[in-house]
N, C-alpha and C positions, 0 to 999 in steps of 0.2 A: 728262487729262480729255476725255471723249466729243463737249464741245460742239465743243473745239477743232477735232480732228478734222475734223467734219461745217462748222464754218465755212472754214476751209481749203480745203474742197475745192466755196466755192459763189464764182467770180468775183467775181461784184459784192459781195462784202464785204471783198476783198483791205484790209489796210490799218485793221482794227478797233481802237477804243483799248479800249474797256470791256464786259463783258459781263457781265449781270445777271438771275439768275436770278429767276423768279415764280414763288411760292410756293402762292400763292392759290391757291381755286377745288377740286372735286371729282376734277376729269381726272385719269387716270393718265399723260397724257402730263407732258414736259417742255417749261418756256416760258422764253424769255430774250428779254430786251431786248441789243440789239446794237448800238453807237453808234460811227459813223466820219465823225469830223469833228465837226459840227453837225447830223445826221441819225440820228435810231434806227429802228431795224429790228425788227421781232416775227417770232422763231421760235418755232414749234412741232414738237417729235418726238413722233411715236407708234410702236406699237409694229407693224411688218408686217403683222399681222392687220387692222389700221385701216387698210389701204392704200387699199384703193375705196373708203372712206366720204371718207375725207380728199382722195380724187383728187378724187372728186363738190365737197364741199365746197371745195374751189379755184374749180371750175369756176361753182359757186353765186356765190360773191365775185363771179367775172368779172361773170356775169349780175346782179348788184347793181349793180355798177360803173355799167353799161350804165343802170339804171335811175336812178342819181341817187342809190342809197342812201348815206349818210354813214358808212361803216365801213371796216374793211381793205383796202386794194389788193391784191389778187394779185399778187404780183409773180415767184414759181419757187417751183417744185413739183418736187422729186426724190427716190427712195431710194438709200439711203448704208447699206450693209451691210445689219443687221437693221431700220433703219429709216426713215417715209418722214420727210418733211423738207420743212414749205411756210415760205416765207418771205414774210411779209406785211409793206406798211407798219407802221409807231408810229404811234398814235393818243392825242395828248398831252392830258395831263388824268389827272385821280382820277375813280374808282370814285362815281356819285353815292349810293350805299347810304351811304357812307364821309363824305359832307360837306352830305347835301341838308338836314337837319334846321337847319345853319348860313345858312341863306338865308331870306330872304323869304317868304310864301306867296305873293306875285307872283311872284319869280323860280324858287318849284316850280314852281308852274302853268304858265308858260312853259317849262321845261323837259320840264314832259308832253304840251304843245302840240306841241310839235316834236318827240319822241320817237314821239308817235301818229302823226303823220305821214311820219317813215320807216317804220313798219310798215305803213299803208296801202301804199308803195312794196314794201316785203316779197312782200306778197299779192298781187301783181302778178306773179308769177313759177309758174304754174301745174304740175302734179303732171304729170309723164310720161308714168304709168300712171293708170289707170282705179283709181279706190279704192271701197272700199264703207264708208264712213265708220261708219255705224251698226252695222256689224256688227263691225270693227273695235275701237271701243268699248266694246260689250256684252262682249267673248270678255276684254278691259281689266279694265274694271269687275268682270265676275264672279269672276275671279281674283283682287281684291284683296279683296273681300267674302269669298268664301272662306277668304281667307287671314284676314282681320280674326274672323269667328267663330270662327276653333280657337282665338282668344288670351281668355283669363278678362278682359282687361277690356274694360270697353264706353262708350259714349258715353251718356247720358242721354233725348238727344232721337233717339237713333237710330232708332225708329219714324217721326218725322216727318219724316225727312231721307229715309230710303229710300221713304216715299210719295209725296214731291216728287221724289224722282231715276224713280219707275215709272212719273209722270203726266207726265212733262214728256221721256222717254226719246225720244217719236219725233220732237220736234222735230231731229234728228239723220238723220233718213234726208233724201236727197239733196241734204246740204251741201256747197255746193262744197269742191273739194280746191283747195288753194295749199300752197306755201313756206310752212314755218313755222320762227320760229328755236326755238322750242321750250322755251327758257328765257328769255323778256324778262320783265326785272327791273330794277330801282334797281340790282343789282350788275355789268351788264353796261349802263349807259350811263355815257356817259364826260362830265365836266362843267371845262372848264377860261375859266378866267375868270369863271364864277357862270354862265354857259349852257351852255347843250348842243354835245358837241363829236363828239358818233357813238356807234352801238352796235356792241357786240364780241359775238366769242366766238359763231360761228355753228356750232360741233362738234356739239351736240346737233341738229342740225337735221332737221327731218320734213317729211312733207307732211300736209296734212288739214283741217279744217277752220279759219278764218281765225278765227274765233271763239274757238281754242282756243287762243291766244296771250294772249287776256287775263286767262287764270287765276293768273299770278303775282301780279295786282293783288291781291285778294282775300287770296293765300296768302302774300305779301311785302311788298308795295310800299304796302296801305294802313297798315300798320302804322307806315309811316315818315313819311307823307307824304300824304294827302289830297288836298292842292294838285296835287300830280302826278299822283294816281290822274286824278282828275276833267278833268286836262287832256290825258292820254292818251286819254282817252275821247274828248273833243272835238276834237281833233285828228286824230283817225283817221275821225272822222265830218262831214259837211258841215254835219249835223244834229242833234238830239236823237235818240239812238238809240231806235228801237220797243223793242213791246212783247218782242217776238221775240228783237232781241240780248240782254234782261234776262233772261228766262228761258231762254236758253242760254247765258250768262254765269252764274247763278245752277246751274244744274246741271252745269258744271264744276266750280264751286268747291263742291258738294256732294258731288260723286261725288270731287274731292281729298282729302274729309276724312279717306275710307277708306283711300287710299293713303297718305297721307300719315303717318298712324297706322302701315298695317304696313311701309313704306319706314323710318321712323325707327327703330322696334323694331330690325327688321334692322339697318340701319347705320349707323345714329348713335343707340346709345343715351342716351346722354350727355346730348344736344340735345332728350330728350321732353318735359321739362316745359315749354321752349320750343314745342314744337310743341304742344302742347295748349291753351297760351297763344294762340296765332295759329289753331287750330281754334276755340277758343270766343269769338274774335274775328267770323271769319268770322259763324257761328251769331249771336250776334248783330245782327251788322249785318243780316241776313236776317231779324229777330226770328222766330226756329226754323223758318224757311223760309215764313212766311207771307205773306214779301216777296220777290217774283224782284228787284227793284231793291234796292241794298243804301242803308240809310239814310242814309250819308254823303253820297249819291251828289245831288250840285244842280246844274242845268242856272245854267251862268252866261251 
């Protein structure tokens, strides 16, 4: 077995009793939990072609670390034949996608409390390079749009979604660039003892606009949970968020709808009727986009 191998040859695991493969999740990497003593361990292999992203992404953990973020330790970073090989802390606790519906609307909303507030820590970690954020976007967008008219079916209010995504498009020109994890969701934070115990899984990671991390709300997380929607919001904000982050909160999760239609077509087709479900979710809460604030949405 390949894990063997690749643990064998990292010192500080000498000595392993159990290892446990994870399943979960989209990645074509491989992930195992590694346990020596009283202590587990989270590896991830990818595949050599992933080498500089996952080198980066090490080095992003480090810089989290630095800021107080609540998530994986960096702990070694190597490649081992065909691949590379980072070994991070365990971060104990379930999946909150998997349990948060079992709790309180108090102990959501605290949990979105505190999860908005590591991402604010997130966005603290600034882009490299010089981005051109709206252009970026637009070349995004247009391609999925493309892609979405060659398919015979259509969305109903898609008139009013793309006059709202053409009116509200320049709000996008020189948004700051930040770290983004790029997938924050209910399925990457981590809940042990009924609070919050860290978010994972920083593989997808970009830079870009900070705003553009809260589009899973919308496309995931209100689905499950409200309490948490609402307190991620408030947590990440000192304030009631303006008029500004609604209407570019609102045209992400417009300009998702198209993606998200020809992303599932392509590769999960299985998952459509779900996902048409969670699209005419969205459109409502927007009532057909006549709302940049989505209705759920109450400043507590």
């Amino acid at each position: 077995m390949i894990i063997d191998d690749v643990i064998n040859n990292i010192s500080s695991l000498k000595g392993y009793s159990l290892i446990e493969k994870i399943d979960k999740g989209y990645s074509p990497d491989e992930k195992y939990i590694v346990t020596i003593g009283q202590t587990k361990y989270f590896i991830r292999l990818s595949d050599m072609k992933y080498h500089e992203k996952r080198k980066i992404e090490f080095s992003l953990l480090r810089e989290l670390e630095k800021q107080g973020v609540q998530t994986h330790k960096a702990i070694e970073y190597k490649t081992d034949a065909n691949l590379s090989v980072m070994l991070l802390s365990y971060i104990e606790g379930t999946p909150a996608d998997e349990i948060i519906k079992n709790l309180s609307d108090m102990e959501q909303f605290t949990i979105g409390l505190a999860a908005g507030k590591e991402l604010r820590k997130i966005h603290q970690l600034q882009a490299p390079h010089p981005l051109n954020w709206e252009a970026a976007q637009r070349k995004k967008f247009n391609y999925y749009l493309s892609e979405y008219q060659k398919d015979r079916f259509k969305i109903p209010q898609e008139q009013k979604i793309l006059d709202f995504i053409n009116h509200n498009f320049h709000l996008l020109k020189d948004r700051p660039v930040t770290l983004l994890h790029d997938d924050f969701h209910l399925g990457h934070i981590i809940i042990f003892n009924r609070d919050f115990n860290g978010v994972i899984d920083f593989n997808g990671y970009d830079f870009g606009d900070p705003y553009h991390d809260f589009y899973n709300l919308s496309l995931f997380s209100r689905r499950l949970s409200i309490p948490y929607c609402i307190g991620q919001i408030n947590g990440y904000f000192s304030m009631s968020p303006d008029d500004t982050f609604w209407r570019i909160y609102a045209l992400y999760a417009a300009m998702n709808i198209f993606s998200t239609i020809v992303w599932t077509k392509h590769y999960d087709p299985s998952s459509f009727d779900d996902a048409l479900e969670r699209i005419h979710l969205i459109i409502q809460d927007h009532d057909d986009f006549n709302s940049a604030k989505p209705l759920w949405y109450k400043a507590l």
